[in-house]
PyMOL commands that place a pseudoatom at each C-alpha (Angstrom):
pseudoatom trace, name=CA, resn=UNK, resi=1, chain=A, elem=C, hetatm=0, pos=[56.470, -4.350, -107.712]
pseudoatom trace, name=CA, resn=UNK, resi=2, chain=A, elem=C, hetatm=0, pos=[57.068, -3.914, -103.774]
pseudoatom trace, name=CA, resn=UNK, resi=3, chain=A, elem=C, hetatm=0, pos=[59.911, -1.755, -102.684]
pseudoatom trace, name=CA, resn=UNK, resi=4, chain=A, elem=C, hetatm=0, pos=[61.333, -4.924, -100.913]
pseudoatom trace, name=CA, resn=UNK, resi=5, chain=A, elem=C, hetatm=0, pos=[60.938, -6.777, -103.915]
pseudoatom trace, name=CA, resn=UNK, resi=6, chain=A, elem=C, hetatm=0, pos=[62.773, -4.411, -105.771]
pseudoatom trace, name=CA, resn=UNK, resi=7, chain=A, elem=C, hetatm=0, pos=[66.032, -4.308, -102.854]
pseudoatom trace, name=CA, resn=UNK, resi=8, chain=A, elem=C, hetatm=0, pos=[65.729, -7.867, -102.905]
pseudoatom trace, name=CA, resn=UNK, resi=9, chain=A, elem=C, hetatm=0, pos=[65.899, -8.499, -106.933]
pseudoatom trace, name=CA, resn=UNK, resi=10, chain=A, elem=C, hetatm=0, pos=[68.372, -5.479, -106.689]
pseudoatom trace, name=CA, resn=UNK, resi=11, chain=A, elem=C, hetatm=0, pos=[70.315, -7.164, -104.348]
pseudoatom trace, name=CA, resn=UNK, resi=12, chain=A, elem=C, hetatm=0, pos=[70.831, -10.341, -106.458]
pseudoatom trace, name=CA, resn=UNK, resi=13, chain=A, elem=C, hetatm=0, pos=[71.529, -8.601, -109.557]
pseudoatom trace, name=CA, resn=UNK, resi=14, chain=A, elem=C, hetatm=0, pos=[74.690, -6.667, -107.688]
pseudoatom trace, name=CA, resn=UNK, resi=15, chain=A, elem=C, hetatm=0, pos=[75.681, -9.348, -105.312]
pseudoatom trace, name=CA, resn=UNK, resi=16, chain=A, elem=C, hetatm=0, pos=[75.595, -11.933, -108.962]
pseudoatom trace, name=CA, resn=UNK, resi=17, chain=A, elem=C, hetatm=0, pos=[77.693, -9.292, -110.710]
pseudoatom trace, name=CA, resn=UNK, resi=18, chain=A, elem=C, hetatm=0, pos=[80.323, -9.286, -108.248]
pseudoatom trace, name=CA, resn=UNK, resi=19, chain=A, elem=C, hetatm=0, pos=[80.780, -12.370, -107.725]
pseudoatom trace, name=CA, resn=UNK, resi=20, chain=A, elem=C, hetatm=0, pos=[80.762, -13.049, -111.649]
pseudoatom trace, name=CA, resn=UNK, resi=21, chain=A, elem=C, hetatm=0, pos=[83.205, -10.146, -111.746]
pseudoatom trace, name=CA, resn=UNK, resi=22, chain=A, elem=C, hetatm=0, pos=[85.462, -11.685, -109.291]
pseudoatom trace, name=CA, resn=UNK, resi=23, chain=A, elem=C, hetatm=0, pos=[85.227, -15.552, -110.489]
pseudoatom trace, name=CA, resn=UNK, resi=24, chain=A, elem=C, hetatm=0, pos=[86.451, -14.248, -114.058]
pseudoatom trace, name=CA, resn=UNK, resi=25, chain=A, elem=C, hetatm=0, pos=[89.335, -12.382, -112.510]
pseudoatom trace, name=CA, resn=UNK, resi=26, chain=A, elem=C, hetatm=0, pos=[90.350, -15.390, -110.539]
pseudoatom trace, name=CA, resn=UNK, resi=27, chain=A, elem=C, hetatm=0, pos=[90.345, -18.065, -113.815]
pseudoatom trace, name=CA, resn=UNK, resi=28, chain=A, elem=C, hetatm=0, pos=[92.081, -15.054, -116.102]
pseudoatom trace, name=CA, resn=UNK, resi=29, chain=A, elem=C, hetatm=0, pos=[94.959, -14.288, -113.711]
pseudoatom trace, name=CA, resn=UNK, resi=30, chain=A, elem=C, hetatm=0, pos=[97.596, -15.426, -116.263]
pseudoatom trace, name=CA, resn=UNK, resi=31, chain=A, elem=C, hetatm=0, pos=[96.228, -14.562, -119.275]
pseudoatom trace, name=CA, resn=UNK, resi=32, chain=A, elem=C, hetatm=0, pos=[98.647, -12.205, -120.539]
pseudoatom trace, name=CA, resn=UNK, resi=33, chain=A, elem=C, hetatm=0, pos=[98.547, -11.018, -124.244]
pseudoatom trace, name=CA, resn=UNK, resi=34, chain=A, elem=C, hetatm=0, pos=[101.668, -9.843, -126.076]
pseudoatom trace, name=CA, resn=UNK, resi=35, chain=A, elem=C, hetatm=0, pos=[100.516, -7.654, -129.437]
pseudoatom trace, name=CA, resn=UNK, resi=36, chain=A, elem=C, hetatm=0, pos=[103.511, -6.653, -131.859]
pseudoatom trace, name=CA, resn=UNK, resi=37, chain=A, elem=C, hetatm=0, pos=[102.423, -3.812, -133.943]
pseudoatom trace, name=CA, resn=UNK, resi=38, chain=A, elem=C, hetatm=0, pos=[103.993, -2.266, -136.648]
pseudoatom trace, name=CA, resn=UNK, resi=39, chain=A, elem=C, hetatm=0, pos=[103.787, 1.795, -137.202]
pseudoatom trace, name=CA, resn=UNK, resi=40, chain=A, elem=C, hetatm=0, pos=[104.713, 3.541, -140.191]
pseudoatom trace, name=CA, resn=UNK, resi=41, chain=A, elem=C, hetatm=0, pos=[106.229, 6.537, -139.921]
pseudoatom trace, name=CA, resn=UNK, resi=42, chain=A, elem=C, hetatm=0, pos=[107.072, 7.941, -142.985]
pseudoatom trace, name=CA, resn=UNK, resi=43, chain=A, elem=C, hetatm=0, pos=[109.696, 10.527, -141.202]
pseudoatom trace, name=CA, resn=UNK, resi=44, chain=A, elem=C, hetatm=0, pos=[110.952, 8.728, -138.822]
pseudoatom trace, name=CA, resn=UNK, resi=45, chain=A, elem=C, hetatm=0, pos=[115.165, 9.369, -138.501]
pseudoatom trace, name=CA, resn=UNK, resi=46, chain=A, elem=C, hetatm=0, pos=[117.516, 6.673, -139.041]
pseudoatom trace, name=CA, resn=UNK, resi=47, chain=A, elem=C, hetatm=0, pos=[118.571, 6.414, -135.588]
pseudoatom trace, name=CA, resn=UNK, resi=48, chain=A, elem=C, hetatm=0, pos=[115.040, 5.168, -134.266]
pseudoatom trace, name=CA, resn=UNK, resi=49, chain=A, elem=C, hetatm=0, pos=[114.808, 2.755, -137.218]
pseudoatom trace, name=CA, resn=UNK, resi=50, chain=A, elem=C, hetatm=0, pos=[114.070, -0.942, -135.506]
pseudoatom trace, name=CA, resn=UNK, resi=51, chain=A, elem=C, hetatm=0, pos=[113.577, 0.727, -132.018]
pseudoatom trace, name=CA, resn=UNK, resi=52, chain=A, elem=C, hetatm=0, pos=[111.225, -1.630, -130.179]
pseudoatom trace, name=CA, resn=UNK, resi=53, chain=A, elem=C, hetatm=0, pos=[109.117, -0.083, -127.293]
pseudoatom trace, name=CA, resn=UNK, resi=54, chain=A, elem=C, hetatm=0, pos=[107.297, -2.210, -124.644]
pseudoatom trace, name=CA, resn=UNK, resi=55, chain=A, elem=C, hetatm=0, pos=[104.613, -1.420, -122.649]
pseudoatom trace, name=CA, resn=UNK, resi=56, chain=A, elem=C, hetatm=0, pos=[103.459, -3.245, -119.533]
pseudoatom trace, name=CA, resn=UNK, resi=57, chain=A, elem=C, hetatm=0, pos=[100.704, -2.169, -117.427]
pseudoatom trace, name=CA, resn=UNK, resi=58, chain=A, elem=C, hetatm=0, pos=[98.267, -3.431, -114.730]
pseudoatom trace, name=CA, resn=UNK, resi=59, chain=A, elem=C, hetatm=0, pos=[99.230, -6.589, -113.831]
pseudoatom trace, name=CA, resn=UNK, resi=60, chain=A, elem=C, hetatm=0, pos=[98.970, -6.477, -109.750]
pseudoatom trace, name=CA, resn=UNK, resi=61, chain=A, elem=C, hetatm=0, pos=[100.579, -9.782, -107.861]
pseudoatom trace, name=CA, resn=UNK, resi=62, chain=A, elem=C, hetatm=0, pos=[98.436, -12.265, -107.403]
pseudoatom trace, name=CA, resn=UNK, resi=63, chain=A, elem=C, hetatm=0, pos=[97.907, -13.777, -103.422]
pseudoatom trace, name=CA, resn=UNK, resi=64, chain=A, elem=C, hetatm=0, pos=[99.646, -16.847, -104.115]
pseudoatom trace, name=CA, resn=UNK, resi=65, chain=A, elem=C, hetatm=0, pos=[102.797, -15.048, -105.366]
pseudoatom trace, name=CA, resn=UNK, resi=66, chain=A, elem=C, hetatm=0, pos=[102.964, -12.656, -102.611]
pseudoatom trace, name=CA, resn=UNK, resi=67, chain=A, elem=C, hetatm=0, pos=[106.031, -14.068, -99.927]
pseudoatom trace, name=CA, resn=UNK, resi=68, chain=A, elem=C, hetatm=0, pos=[105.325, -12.887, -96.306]
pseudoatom trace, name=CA, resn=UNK, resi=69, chain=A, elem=C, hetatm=0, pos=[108.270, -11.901, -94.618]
for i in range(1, 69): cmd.bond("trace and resi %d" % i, "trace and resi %d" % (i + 1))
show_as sticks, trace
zoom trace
């Protein structure tokens, strides 16, 4: 194999990843998940008994949802 056949096969291979990467992103943008998970702990005082903890994490604004001033 050539050296510009290998940039040019290269070159597909990253440019089709991207885009792939980016076209999934775009059709996912509301596809949260909420998982409830129980933990036993065995020890665990009264007081935090039924103590519910949330976690929410990357979820950057989409374009359409950003308001210009």
């Amino acid at each position: 194999m050539t050296r510009s056949r290998f940039l040019l096969k290269s070159g597909f291979l990253v440019g089709g990843t991207l885009m792939g990467t980016l076209l999934y992103g775009l059709s996912n943008k509301y596809n949260y998940h909420v998982r409830k998970l129980k933990l036993p702990y065995p020890n665990l005082p009264a007081a935090f008994k039924g103590l519910k903890i949330v976690q929410i994490s990357d979820i950057p604004p989409a374009p359409s949802t950003i308001r210009k001033p």
